[in-house]
DRENFI-860560 format. One record per atom (N, C-alpha, C): residue in one letter; x, y, z. Coordinates in steps of 0.05 Angstrom, whole numbers, plus 32768, in hexadecimal, padded with zeros to 4 digits. Each point is the difference from the previous one (the first is absolute). Layout:
// residues N
AXYZ
...
***
This chain:
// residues 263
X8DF584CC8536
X7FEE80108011
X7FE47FFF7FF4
X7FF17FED8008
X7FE880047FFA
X7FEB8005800E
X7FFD80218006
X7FF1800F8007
X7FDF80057FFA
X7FED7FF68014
X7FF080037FE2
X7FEE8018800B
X800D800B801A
X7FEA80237FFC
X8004800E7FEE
X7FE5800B7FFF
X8002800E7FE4
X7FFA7FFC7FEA
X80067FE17FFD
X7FF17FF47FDF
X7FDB7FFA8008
X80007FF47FF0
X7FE47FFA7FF4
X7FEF7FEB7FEF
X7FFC7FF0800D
X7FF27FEA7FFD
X7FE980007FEA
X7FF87FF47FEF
X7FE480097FFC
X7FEF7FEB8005
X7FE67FF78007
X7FF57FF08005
X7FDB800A7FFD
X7FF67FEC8006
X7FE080088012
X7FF67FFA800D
X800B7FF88019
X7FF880028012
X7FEF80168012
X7FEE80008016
X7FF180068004
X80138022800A
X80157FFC8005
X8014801F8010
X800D800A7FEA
X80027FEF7FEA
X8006800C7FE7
X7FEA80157FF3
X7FEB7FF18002
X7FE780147FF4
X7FF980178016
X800980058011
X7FF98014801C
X800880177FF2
X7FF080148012
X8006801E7FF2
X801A7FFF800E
X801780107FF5
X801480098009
X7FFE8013801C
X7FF480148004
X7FFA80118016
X7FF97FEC801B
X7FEF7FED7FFC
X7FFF7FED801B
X801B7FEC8005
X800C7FFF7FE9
X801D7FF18004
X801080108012
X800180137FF3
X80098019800B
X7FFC80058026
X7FF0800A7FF6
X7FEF8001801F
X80097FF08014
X7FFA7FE57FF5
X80067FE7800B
X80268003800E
X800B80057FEF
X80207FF98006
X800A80148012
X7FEF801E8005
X8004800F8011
X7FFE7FFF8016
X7FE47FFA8004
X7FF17FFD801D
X80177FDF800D
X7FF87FEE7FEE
X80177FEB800C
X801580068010
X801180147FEE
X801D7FF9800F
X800180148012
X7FE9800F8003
X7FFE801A8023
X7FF37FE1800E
X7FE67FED7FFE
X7FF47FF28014
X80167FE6800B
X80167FFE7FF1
X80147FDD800A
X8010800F8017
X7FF780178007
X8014800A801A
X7FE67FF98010
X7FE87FFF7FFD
X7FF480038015
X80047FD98018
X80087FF37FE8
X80017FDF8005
X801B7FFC8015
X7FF67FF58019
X80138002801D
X80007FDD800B
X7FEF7FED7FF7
X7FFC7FEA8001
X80047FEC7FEF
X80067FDC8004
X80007FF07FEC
X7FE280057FF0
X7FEB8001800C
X7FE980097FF7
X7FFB801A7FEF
X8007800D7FFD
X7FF680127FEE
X801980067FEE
X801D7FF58005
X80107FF07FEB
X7FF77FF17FEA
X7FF07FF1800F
X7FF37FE77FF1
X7FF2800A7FE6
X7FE980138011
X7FEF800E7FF5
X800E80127FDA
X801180078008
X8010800E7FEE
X80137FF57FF1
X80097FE47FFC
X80067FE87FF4
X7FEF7FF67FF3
X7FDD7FF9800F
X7FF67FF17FE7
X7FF3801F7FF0
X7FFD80108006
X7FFB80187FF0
X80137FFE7FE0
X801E7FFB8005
X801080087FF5
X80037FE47FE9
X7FF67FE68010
X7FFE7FE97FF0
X7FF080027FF3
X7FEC80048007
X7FE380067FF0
X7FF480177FEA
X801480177FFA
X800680017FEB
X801380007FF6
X80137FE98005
X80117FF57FE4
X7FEA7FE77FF4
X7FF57FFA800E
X7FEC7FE67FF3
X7FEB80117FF7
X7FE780117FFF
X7FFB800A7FEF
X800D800C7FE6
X8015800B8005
X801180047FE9
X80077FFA7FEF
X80037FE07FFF
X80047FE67FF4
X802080027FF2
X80138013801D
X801E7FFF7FF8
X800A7FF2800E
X80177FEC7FF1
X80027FE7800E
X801280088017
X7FF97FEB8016
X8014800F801C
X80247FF87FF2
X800A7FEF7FE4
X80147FF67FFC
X8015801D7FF7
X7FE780097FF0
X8004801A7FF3
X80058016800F
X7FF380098015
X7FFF80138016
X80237FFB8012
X80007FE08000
X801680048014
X801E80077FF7
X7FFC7FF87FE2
X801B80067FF3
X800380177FF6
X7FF0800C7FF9
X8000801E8012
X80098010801D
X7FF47FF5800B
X8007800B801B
X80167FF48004
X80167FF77FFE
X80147FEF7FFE
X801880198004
X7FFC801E7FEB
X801B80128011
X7FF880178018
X7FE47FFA8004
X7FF980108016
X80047FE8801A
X80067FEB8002
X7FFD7FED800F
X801780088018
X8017800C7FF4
X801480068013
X7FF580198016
X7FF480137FF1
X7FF680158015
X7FE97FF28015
X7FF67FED7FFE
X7FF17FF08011
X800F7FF18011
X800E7FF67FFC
X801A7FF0800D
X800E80168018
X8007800E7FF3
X801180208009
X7FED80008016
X7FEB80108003
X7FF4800C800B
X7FF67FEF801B
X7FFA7FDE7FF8
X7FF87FE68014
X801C80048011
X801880007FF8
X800F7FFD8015
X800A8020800C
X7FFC800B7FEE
X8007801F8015
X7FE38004801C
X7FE97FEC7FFE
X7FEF8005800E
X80037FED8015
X800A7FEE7FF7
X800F7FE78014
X80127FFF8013
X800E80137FF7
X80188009800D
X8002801B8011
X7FED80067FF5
X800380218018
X7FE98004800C
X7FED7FE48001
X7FE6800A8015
X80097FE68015
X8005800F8013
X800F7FF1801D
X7FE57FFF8011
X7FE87FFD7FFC
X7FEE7FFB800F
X7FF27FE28009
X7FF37FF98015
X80007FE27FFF
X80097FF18005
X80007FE18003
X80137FEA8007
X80137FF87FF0
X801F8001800E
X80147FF97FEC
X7FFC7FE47FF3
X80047FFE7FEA
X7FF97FE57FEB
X80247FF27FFF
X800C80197FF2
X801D7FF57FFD
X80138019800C
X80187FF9800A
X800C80138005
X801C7FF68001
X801280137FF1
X801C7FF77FF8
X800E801D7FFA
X800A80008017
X801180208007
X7FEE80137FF9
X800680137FEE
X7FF180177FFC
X7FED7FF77FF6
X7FFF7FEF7FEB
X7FDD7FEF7FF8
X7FEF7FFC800E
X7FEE80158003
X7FE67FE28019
X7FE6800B7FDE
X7FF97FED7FFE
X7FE07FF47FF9
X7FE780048010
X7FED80108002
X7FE97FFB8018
X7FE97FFC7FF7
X7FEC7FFE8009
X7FEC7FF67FFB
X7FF080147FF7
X8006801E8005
X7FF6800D7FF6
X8008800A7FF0
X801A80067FF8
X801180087FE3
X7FEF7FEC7FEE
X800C7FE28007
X7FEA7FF07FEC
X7FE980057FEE
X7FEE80058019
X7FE87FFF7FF0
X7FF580237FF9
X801D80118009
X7FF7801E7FEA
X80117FFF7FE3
X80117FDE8004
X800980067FE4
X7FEF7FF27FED
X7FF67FED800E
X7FE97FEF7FE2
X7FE180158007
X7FFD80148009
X7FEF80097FFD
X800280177FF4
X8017800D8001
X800F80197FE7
X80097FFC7FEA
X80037FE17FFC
X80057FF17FE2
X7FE47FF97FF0
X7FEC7FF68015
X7FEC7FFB7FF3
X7FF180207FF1
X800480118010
X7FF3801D7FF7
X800A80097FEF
X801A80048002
X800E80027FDD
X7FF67FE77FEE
X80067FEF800A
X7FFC7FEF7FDA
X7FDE7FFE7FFE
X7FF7800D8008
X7FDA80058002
X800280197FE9
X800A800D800C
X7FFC80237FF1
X80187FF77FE7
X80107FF18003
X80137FFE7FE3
X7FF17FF07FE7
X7FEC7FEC801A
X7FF37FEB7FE1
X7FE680117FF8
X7FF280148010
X7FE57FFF7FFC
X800180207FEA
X801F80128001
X7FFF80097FF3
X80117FF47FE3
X80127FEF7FFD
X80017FF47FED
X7FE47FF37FEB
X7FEF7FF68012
X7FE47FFB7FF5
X7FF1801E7FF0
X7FFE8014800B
X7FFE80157FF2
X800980097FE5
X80217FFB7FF7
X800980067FEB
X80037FEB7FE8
X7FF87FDD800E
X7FF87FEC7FEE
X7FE67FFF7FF5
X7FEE8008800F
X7FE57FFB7FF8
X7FF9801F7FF8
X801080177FFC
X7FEB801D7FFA
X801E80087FE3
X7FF080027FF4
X801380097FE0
X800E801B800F
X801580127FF0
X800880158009
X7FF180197FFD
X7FF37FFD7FE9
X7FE8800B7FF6
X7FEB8006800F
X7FFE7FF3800A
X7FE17FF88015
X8012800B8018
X80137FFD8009
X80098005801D
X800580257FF4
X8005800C7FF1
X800A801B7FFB
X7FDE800C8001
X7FEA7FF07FF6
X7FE9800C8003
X7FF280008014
X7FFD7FF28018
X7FFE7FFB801B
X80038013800F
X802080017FFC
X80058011800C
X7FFF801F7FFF
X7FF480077FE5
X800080107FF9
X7FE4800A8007
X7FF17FF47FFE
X7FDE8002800E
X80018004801C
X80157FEB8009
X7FFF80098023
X8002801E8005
X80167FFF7FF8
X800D8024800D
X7FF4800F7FED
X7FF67FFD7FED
X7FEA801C7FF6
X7FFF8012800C
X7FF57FFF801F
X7FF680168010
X801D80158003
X80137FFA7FFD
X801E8007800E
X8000801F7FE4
X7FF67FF47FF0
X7FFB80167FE9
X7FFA8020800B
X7FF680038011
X7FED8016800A
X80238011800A
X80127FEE8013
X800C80098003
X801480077FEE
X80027FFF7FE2
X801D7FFE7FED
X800B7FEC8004
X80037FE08005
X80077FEF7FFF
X80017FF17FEC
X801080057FF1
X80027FEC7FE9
X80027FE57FFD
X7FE37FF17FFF
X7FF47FEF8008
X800A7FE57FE3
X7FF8800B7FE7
X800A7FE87FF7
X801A80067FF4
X801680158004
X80207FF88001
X80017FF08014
X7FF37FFD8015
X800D7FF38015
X7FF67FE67FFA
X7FEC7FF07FFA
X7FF57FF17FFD
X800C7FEA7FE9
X8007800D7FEA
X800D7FFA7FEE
X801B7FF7800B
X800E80168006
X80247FF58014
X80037FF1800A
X7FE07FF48013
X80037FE98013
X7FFE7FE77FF2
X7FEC80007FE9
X7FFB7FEC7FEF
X80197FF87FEE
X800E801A7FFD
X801A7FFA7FF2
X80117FF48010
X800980078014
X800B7FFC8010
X80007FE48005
X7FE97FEF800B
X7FF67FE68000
X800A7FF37FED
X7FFB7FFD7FE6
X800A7FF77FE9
X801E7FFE8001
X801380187FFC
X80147FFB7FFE
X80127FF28011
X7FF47FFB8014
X80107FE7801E
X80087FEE7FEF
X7FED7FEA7FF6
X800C7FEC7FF2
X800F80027FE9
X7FFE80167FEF
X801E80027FE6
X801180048011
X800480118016
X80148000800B
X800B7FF2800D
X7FF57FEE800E
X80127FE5800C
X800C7FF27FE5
X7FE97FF57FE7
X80097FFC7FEC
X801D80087FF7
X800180197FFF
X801580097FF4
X801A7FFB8012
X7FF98006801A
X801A80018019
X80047FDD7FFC
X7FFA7FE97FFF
X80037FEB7FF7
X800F7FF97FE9
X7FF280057FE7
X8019800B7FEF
X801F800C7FFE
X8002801E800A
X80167FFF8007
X80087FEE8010
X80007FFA801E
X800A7FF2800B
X800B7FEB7FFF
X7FF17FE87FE5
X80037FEC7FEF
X801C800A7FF0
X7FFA80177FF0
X801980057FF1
X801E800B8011
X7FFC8011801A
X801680048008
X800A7FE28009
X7FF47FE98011
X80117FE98013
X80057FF37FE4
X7FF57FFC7FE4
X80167FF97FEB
X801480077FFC
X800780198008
X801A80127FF8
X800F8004801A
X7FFA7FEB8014
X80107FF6801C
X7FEF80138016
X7FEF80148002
X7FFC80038014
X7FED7FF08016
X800C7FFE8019
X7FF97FF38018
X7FEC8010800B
X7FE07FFD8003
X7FF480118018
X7FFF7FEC8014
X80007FEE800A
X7FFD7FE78015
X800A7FFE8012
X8018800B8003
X801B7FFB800A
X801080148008
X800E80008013
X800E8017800A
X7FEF800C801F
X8013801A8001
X7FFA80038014
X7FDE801F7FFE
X7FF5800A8010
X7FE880137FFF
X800C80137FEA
X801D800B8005
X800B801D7FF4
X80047FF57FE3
X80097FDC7FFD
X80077FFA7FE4
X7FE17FFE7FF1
X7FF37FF48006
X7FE97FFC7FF4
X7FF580227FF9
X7FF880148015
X800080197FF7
X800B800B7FE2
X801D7FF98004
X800680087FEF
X7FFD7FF57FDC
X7FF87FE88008
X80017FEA7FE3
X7FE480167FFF
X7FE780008009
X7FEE800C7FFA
X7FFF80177FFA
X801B80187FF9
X7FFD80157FFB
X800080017FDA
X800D7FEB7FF6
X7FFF80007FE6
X7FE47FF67FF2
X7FEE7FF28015
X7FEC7FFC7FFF
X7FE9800C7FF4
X8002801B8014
X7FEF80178003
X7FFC80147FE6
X801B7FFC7FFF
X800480197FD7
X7FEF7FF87FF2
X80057FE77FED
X7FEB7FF77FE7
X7FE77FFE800E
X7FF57FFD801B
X7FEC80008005
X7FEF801A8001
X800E80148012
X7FF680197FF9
X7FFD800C7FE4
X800F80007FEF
X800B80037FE7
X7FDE7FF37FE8
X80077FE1800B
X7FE77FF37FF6
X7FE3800C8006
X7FFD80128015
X7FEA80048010
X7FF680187FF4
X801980177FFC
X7FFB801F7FFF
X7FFC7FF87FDA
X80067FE77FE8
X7FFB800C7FEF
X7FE47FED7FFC
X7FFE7FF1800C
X7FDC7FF67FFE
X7FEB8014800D
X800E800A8011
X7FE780278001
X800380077FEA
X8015800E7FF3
X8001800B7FE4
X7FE87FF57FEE
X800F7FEA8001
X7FE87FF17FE9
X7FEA80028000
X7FF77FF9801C
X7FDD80048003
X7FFC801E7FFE
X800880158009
X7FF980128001
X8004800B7FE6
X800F7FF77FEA
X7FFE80057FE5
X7FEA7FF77FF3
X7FF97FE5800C
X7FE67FF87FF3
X7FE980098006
X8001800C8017
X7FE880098006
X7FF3801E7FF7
X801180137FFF
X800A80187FF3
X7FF27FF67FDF
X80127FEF7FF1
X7FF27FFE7FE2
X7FEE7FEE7FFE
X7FEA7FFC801B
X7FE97FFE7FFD
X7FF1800F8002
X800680178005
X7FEE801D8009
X7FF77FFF8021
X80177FF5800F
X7FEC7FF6801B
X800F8020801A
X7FE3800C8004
X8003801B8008
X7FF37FF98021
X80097FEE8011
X7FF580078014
X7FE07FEF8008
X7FEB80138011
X7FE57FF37FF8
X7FF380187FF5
X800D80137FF5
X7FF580147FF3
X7FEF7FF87FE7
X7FE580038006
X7FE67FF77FE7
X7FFE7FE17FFA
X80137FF08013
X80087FE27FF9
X7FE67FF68010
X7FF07FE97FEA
X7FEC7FF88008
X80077FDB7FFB
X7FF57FF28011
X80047FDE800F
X7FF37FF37FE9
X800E7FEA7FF1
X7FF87FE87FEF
X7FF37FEA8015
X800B7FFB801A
X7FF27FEC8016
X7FEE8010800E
X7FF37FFE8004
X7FE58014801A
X80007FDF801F
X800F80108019
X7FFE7FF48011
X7FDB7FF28007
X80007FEC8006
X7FE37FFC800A
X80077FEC801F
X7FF1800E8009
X7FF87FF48021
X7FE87FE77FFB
X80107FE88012
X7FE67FE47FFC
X80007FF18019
X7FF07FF5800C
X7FF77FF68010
X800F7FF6800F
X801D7FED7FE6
X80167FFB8014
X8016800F8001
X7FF980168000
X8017801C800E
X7FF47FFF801B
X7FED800B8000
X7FED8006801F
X7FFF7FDF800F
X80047FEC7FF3
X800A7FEA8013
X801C7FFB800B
X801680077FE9
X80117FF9800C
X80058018801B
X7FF380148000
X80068018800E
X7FF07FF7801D
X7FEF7FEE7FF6
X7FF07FFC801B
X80107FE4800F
X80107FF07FF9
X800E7FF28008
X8018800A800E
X800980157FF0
X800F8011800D
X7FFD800A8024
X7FE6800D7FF3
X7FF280068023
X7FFA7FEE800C
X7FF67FE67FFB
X80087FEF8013
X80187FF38012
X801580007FE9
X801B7FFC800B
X8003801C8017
X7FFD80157FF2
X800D800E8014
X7FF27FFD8025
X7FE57FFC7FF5
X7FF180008017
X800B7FEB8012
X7FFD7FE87FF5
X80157FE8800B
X801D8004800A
X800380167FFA
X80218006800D
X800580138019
X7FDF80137FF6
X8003800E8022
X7FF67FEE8015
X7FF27FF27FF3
X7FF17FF18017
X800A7FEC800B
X80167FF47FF9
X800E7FEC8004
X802280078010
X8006801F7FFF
X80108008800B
X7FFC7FFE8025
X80197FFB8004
X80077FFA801D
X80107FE88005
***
């Protein structure tokens, strides 16, 4: 399982050196505007968006795809559950309860394309922004949330943690998994209820693995003296540059291109 949301690339490229807060920014506003896209055209629009920064990025598309490699099935999933249950349009194929139409069709490559848009463009987020930088971002964003008692960088921090630990954890669920089918277990095979069940011995050392790597960190963090953001003052100081406010303005162009292009 090689997952790669969540890890972290390092590089310097031009989205590498971006303030975190417009990355940010950036991955939000995105995945509310790919609903607004109703056409091959403003599809389009949102494809070369999505190509165009993996090529600024300078992460190879070889790298990206073998990654995306165990999310590939929920894309698959989702193309034919859209295939199959939108009965609108001219029949294409039809074989008893099966019909295919022309418009199931094209709401399934156009509900596949919107997910793997918002799967790669926020994957690009957690390759190109350290966890560091993504916990401070975010933590500048919601600042304001402060006014209300919102505990702005626990939360900020959890998400950043959170992020991170995706990939030990596939890591590790790999591992076991490696070590149980040595010791004969089958996940491949069988029937929904057998597979279920091969995966319940699964779950133990994983949870198990999970609840004492909290321990850990939170031991380490504890005998670092780490209290919260109580009097805690920043070794990085965010800075805003020319290409924050560009990529933000490309942004607004895309989106502008998407209302205007709807119909």
């Amino acid at each position: 399982m090689k997952l790669i949301i969540g890890q972290f690339v390092p590089g310097d490229s031009i989205i590498h050196r971006m303030d975190p807060r417009a990355k940010l920014i950036t991955v939000f506003i995105f995945v509310f505007i790919v609903f607004l896209a109703n056409n091959p055209w403003t599809y389009g629009f949102l494809l070369a968006f999505t190509v165009l920064g993996i090529l600024v990025s300078k992460v190879p598309f070889s790298f990206i795809y073998r990654g995306l490699k165990p999310v590939l099935f929920i894309i698959i999933f989702t193309f034919i559950l859209n295939a199959l249950f939108t009965r609108q349009g001219d029949v294409l194929i039809s074989a008893g309860w099966f019909q295919l139409t022309t418009a199931g069709l094209k709401q399934a490559i156009f509900i596949s394309i919107r997910l793997l848009a918002i799967i790669v463009v926020t994957t690009l987020l957690t390759l190109t922004t350290s966890p560091i930088a993504i916990t401070d971002g975010l933590e500048t964003l919601l600042k304001p949330l402060k006014k209300w008692r919102f505990p702005v960088h626990e939360f900020a921090l959890m998400m950043s943690i959170a992020l991170r630990f995706i990939p030990t954890l596939m890591e590790e669920t790999e591992k076991i998994m490696k070590a149980q089918m040595a010791r004969g277990v089958d996940f491949s095979s069988g029937s929904l209820v057998k597979r279920g069940k091969a995966i319940i011995p699964l779950l133990v050392p994983l949870f198990v693995g999970a609840f004492k790597r909290a321990e850990d960190l939170a031991m380490a963090m504890e005998a670092r003296g780490y209290r919260g953001d109580v009097g805690r003052t920043k070794f990085r100081l965010l800075k805003w540059h020319g290409r924050d406010t560009g990529l933000l303005s490309v942004l607004a162009v895309l989106t502008a291109a998407l209302i205007l292009m709807r119909g």
